[in-house]
C-alpha positions in Angstrom: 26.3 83.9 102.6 29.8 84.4 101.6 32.2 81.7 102.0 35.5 82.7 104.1 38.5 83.4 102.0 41.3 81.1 104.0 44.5 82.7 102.5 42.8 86.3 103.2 42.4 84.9 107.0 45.9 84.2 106.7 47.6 86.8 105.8 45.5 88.9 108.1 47.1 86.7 110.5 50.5 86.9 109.3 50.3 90.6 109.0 48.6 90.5 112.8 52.0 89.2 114.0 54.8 90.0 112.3 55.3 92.6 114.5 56.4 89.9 117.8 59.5 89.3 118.7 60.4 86.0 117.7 61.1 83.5 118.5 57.6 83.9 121.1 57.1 81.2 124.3 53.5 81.9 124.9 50.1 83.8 123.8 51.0 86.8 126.1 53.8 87.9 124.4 51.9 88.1 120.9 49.4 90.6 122.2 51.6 93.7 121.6 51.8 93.0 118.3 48.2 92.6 117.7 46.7 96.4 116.3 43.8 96.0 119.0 45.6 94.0 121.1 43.0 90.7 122.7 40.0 93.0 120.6 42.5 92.6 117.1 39.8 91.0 114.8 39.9 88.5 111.2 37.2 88.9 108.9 36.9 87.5 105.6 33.2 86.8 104.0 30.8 85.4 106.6 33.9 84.8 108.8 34.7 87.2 111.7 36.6 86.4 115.4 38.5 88.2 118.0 42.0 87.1 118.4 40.6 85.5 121.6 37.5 83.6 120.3 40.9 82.5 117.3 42.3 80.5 120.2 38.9 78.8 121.5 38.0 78.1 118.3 40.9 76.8 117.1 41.1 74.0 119.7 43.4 75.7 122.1 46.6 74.0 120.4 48.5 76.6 119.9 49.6 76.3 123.4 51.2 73.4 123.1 53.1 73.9 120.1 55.1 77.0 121.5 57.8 78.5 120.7 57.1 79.9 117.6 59.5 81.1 115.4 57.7 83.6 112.8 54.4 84.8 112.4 53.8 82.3 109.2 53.9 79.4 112.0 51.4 81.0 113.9 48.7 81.5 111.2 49.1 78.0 109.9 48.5 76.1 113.1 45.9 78.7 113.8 44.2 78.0 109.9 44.5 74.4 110.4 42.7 74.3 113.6 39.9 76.7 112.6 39.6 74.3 109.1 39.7 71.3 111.8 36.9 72.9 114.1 34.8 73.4 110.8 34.9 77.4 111.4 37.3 77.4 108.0 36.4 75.8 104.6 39.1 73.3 103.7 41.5 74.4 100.9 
């Protein structure tokens, strides 16, 4: 098994959405930024989820914390809730 590479699942991230108009107010307006749009996909090691399965797994808290201002924002709280779920190894 290979263990996840956390800053490779963030940058995927980053690189995911940099392409948003910021500042965004909710999940629906990231989605044409996405390559794949809801089927846009992180992998790193034995680590791979849709954009979608991102937000389950990640508790769901990124709705709450909108508006986001830059894709960076975005991939942390997204990190931090996948590390916090136990789908991410802790750095």
């Amino acid at each position: 098994m290979a263990e996840p590479d956390v800053d490779e699942v963030r940058r995927q991230l980053i690189d995911a959405f940099e392409g948003a108009d910021y500042p965004v107010s909710n999940p629906m307006e990231l989605l044409p930024a996405l390559p794949n749009g809801p089927a846009t996909t992180f992998e790193s090691g034995d680590f791979e989820m849709s954009v979608m399965e991102l937000q389950s797994a990640s508790g769901g808290g990124m709705q709450e914390r909108f508006p986001y201002d830059s894709p960076e924002e975005i991939a942390d709280d997204v990190i931090e809730g996948l590390q916090d779920a136990g789908e991410l190894p802790e750095n």
